[in-house]
N, C-alpha and C positions, 0 to 999 in steps of 0.2 A: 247639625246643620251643615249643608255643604255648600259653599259658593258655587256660583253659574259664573261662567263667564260672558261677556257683553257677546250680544250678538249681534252679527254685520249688518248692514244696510237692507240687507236680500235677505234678511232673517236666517243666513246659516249661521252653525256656530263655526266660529274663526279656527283651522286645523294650520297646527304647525305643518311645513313643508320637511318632506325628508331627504331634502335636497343633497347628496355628500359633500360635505366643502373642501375634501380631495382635489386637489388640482390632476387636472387629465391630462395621462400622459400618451401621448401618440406616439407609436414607432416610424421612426422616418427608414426608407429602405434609401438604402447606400448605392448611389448610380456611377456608375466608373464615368471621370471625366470625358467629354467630348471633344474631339478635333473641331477648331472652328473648319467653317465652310471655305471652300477653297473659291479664291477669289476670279471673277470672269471676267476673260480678254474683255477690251474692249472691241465694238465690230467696229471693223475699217470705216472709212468714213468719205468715202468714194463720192457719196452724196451731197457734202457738204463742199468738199472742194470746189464741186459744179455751180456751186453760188455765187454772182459776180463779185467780185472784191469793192471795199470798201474805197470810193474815188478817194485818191489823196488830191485830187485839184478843187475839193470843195473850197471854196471863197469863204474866208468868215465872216460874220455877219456882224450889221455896227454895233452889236451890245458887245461881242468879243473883241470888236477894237474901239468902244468905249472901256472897257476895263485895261484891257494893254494898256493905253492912254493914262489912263487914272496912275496903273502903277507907274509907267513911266515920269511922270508930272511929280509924284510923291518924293520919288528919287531924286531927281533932279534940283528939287525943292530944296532935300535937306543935303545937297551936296552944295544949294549955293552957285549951280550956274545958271545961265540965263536961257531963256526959253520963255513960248507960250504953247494956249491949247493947240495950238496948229501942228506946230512941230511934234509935241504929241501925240496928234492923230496920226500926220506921216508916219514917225518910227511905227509906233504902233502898226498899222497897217501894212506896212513893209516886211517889220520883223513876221508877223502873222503869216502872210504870203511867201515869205522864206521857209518857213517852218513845214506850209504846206506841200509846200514844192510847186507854186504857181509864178512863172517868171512877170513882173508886174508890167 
């Protein structure tokens, strides 16, 4: 008597694979290093100069001298001299306007 072996879902009978379990060995071909790419001038920039410059007499606006303020007041706080928000605002605004280069 011979044994069958079980047969699959699809009624074959189940065939071992003759897959080689040989790992594949690929030859790599050997490329002589490359020069990187040589790097490009930049182009003049003729165009860009043409763009009006940036006003240095912009005015800063009250959030930038509510912050100057703030810092100023902090300082002042923990050095222990006298002041209020007033004087605050002035420095503040002043130093700002200096920095801009806007005579006040």
């Amino acid at each position: 008597m011979s044994k069958k072996k079980p047969e699959g879902k699809t009624g074959e009978k189940s065939k071992k694979s003759k897959v080689s379990q040989e790992p594949a060995v690929v030859e790599a071909k050997q490329v002589p290093p490359t020069k990187p790419a040589p790097k490009k001038k930049a182009a003049p920039k003729a165009a860009a100069a043409k763009k009006p410059a940036a006003k240095k007499s912009k005015r800063p606006t009250n959030e930038d001298i509510a912050l100057r303020a703030y810092f100023i007041a902090e300082r002042r706080q923990k050095l222990g001299w006298f002041g209020d928000e007033t004087q605050d605002w002035v420095e503040a605004e002043r130093q700002l306007l200096k920095e801009a280069g806007i005579k006040a």
